[in-house]
MDAnalysis code that builds the backbone (N, CA, C; Angstrom):
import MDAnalysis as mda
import numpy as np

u = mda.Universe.empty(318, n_residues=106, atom_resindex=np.repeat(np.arange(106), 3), trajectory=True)
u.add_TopologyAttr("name", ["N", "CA", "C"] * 106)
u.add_TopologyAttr("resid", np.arange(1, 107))
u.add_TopologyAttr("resname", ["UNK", "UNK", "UNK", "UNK", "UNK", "UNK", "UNK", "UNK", "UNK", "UNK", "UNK", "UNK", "UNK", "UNK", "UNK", "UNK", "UNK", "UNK", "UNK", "UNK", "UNK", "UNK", "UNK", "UNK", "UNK", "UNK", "UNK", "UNK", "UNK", "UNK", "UNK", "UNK", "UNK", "UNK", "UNK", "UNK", "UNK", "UNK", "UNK", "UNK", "UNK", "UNK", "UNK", "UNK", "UNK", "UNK", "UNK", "UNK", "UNK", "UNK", "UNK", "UNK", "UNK", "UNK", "UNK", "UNK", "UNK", "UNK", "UNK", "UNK", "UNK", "UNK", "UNK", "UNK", "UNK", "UNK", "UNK", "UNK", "UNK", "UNK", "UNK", "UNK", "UNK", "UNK", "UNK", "UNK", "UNK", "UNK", "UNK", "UNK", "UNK", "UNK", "UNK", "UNK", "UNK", "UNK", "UNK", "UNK", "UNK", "UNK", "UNK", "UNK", "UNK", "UNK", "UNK", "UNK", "UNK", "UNK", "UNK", "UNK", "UNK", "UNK", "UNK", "UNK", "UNK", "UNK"])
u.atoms.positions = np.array([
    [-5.528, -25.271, -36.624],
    [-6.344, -24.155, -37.022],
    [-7.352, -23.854, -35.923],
    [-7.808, -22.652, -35.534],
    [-8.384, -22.360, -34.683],
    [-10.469, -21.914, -35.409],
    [-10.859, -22.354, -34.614],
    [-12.383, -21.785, -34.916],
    [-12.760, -20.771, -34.874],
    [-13.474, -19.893, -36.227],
    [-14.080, -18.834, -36.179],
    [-14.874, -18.079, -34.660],
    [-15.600, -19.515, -34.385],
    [-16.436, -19.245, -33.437],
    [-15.981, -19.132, -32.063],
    [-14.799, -19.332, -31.998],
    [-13.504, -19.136, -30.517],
    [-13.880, -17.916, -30.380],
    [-14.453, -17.599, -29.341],
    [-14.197, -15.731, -29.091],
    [-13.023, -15.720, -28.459],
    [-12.379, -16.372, -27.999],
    [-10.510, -16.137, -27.595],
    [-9.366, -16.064, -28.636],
    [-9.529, -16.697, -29.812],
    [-8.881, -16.758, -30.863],
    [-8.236, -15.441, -30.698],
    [-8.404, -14.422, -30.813],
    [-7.936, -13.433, -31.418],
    [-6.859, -12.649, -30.461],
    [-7.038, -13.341, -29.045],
    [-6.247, -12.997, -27.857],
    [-4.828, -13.784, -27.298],
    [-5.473, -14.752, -28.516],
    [-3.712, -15.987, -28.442],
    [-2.726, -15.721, -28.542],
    [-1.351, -16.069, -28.131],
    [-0.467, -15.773, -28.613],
    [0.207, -15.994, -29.783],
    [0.173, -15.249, -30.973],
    [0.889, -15.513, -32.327],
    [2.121, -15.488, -32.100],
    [3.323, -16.678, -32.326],
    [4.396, -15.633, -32.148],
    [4.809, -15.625, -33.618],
    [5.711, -14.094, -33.681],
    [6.014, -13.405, -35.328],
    [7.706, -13.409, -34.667],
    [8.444, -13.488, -36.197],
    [9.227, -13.593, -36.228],
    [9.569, -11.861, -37.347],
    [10.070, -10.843, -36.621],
    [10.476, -9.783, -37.011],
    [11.503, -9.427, -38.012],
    [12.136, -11.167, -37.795],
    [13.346, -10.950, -39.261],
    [13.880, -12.289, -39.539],
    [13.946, -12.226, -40.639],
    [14.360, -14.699, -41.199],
    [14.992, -15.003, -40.284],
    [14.844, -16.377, -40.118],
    [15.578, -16.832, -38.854],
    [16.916, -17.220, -39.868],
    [17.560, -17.083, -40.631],
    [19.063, -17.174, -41.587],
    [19.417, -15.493, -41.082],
    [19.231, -14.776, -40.632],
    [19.626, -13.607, -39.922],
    [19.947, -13.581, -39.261],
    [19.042, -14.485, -37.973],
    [19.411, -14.519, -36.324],
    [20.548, -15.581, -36.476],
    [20.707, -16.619, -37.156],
    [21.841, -17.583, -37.357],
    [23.144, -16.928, -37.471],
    [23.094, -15.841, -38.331],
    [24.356, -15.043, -38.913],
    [24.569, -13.938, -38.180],
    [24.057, -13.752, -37.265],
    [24.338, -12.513, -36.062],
    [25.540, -12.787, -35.675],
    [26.197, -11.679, -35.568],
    [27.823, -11.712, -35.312],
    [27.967, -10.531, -34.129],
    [28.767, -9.889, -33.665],
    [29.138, -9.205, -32.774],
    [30.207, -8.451, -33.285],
    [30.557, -7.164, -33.072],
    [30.968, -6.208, -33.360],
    [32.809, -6.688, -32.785],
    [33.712, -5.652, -33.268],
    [35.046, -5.667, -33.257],
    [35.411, -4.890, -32.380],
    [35.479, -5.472, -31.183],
    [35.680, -4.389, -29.715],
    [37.195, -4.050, -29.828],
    [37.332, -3.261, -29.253],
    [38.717, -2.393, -29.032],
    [38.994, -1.905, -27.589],
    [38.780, -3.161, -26.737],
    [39.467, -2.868, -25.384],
    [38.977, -4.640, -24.948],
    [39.053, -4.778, -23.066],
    [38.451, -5.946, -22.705],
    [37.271, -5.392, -21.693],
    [36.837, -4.643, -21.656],
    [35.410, -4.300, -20.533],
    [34.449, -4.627, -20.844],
    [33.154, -4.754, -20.136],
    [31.727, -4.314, -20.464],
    [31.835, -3.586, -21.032],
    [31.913, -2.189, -20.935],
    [31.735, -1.225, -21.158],
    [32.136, -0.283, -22.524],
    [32.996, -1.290, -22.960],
    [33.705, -0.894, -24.364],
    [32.909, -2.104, -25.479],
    [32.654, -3.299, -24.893],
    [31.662, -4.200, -25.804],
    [30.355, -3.446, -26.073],
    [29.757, -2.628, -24.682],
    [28.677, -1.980, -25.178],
    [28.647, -0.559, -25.965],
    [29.788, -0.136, -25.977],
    [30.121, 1.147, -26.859],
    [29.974, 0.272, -28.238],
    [31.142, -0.660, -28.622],
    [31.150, -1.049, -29.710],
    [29.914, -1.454, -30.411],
    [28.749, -1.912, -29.652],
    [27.204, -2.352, -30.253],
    [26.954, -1.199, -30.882],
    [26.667, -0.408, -29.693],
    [25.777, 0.715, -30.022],
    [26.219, 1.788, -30.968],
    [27.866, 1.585, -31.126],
    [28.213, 2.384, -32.284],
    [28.305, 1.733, -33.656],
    [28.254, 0.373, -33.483],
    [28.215, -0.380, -35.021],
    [27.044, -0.459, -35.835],
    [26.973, 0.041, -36.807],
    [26.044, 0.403, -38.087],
    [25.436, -1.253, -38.426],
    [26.536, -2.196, -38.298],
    [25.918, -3.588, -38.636],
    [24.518, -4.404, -37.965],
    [24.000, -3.744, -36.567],
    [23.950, -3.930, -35.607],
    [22.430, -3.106, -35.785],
    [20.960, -4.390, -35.450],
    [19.454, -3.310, -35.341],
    [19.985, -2.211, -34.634],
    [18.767, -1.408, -34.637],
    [18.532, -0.852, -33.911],
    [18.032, -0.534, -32.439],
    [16.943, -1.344, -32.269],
    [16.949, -1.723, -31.476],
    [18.115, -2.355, -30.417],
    [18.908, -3.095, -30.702],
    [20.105, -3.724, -29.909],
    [20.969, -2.743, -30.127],
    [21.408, -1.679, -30.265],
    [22.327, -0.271, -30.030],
    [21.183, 0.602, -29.469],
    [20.367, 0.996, -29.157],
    [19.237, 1.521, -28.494],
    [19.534, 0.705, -26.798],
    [19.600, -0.712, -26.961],
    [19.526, -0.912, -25.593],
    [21.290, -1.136, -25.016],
    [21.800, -1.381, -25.448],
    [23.319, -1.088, -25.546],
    [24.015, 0.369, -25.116],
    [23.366, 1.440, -25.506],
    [23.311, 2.643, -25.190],
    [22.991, 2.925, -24.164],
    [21.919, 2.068, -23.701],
    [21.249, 2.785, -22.510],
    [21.568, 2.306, -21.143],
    [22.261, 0.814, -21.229],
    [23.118, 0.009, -20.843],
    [24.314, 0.691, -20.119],
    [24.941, 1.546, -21.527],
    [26.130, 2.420, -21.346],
    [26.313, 3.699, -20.534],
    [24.910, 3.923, -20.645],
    [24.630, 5.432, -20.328],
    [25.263, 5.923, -18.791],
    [24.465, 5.009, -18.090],
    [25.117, 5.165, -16.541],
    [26.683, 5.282, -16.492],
    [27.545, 4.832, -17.012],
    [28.819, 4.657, -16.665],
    [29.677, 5.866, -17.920],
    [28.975, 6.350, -18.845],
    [29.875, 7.297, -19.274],
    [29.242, 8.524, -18.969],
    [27.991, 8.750, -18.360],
    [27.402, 10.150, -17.816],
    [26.620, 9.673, -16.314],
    [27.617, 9.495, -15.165],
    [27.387, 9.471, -13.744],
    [26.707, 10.363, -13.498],
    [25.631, 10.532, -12.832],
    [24.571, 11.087, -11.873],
    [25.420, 11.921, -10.848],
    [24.973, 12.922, -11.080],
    [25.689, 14.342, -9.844],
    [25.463, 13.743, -8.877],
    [25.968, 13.890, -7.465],
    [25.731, 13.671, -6.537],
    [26.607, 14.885, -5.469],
    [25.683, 15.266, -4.307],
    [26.503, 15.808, -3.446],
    [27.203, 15.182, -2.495],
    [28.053, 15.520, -1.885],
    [29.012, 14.732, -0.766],
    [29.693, 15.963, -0.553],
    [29.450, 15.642, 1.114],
    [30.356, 16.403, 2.117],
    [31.970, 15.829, 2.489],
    [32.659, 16.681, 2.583],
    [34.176, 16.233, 3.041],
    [34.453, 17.196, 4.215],
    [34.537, 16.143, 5.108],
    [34.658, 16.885, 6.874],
    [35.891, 16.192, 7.071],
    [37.238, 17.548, 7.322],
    [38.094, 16.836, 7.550],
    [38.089, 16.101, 8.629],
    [38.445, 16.831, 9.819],
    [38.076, 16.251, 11.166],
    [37.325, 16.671, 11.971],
    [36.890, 16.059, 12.963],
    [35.401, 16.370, 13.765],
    [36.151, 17.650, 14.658],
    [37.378, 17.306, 14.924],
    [37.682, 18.283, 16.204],
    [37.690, 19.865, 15.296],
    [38.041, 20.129, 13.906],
    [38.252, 21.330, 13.334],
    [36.477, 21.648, 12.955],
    [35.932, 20.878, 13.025],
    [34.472, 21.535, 12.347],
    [33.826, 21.542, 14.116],
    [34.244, 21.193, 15.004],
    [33.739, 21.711, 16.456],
    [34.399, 22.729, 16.272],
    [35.432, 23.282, 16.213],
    [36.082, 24.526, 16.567],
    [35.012, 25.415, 16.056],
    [35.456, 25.164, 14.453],
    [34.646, 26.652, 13.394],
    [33.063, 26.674, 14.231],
    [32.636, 25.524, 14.526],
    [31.593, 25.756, 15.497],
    [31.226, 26.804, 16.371],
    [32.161, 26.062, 17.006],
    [32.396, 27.106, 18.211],
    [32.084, 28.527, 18.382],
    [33.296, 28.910, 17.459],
    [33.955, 30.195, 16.891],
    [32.626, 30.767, 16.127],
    [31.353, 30.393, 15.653],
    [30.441, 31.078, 14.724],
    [29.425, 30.897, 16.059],
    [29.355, 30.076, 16.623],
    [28.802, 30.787, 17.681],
    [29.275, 31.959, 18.930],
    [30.386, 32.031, 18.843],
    [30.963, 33.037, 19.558],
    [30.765, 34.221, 18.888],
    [30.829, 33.960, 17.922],
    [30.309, 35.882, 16.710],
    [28.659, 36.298, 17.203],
    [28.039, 35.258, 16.793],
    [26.562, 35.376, 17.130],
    [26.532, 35.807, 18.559],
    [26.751, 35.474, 19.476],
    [26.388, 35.935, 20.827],
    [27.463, 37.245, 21.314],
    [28.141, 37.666, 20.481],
    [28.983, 39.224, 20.311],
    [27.862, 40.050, 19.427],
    [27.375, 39.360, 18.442],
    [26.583, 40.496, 17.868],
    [25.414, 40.905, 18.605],
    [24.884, 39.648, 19.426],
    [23.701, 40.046, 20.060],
    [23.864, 40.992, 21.387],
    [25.101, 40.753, 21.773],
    [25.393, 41.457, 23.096],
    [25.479, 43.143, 22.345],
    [26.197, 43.073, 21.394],
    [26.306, 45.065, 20.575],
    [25.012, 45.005, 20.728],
    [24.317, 44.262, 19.763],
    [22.298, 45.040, 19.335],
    [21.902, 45.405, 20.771],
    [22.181, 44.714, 22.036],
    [21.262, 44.675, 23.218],
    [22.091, 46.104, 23.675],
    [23.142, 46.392, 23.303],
    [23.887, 47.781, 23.944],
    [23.395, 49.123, 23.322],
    [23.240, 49.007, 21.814],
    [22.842, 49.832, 21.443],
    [21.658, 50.016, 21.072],
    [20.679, 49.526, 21.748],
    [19.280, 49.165, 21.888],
    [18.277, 48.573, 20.884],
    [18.766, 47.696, 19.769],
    [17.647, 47.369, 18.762],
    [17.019, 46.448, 19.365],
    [17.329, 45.802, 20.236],
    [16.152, 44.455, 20.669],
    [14.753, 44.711, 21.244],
])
């Protein structure tokens, strides 16, 4: 028992037990329907038997791998065809500038 007069008392650690420990004994695991990670954590988070909490983090677990993050990526076939188109868009540009300088906008 702790003393009234403890001014720390009240900062201790209690630990609580959130549900009978004949609960946590009888915790079972859900009836998966494949062999992955990824289908054990579907099966949590979709089983009704199962807190909430533990399908909450099961879910979120899951999340990454059934809704992947956009990402951009370039596909360059080869270096020698993206020098060309290079090339070639600079060859337009210095045709257009040579017309403007002929027909006087510069």
């Amino acid at each position: 028992m702790m003393d009234d007069d403890d001014p720390g008392h009240r900062f201790r650690y209690k630990p609580q037990l959130d549900r009978p420990v004949v609960e946590v004994m009888d915790d079972t695991a859900p009836e998966v329907q494949g062999n992955t990670s990824l289908d054990f954590l579907q099966a949590v988070y979709r089983s009704a038997d199962q807190p909430m909490h533990r399908r909450m983090r099961a879910a979120v677990a899951a999340l990454p791998f059934e809704h992947p993050k956009l990402a951009v990526t370039a596909m360059v076939g080869d270096a020698e065809g993206f020098a060309k188109k290079l090339e070639a868009a600079r060859e337009r540009a210095a045709k257009a500038i040579e017309l403007r300088k002929d027909e006087g906008f510069s």
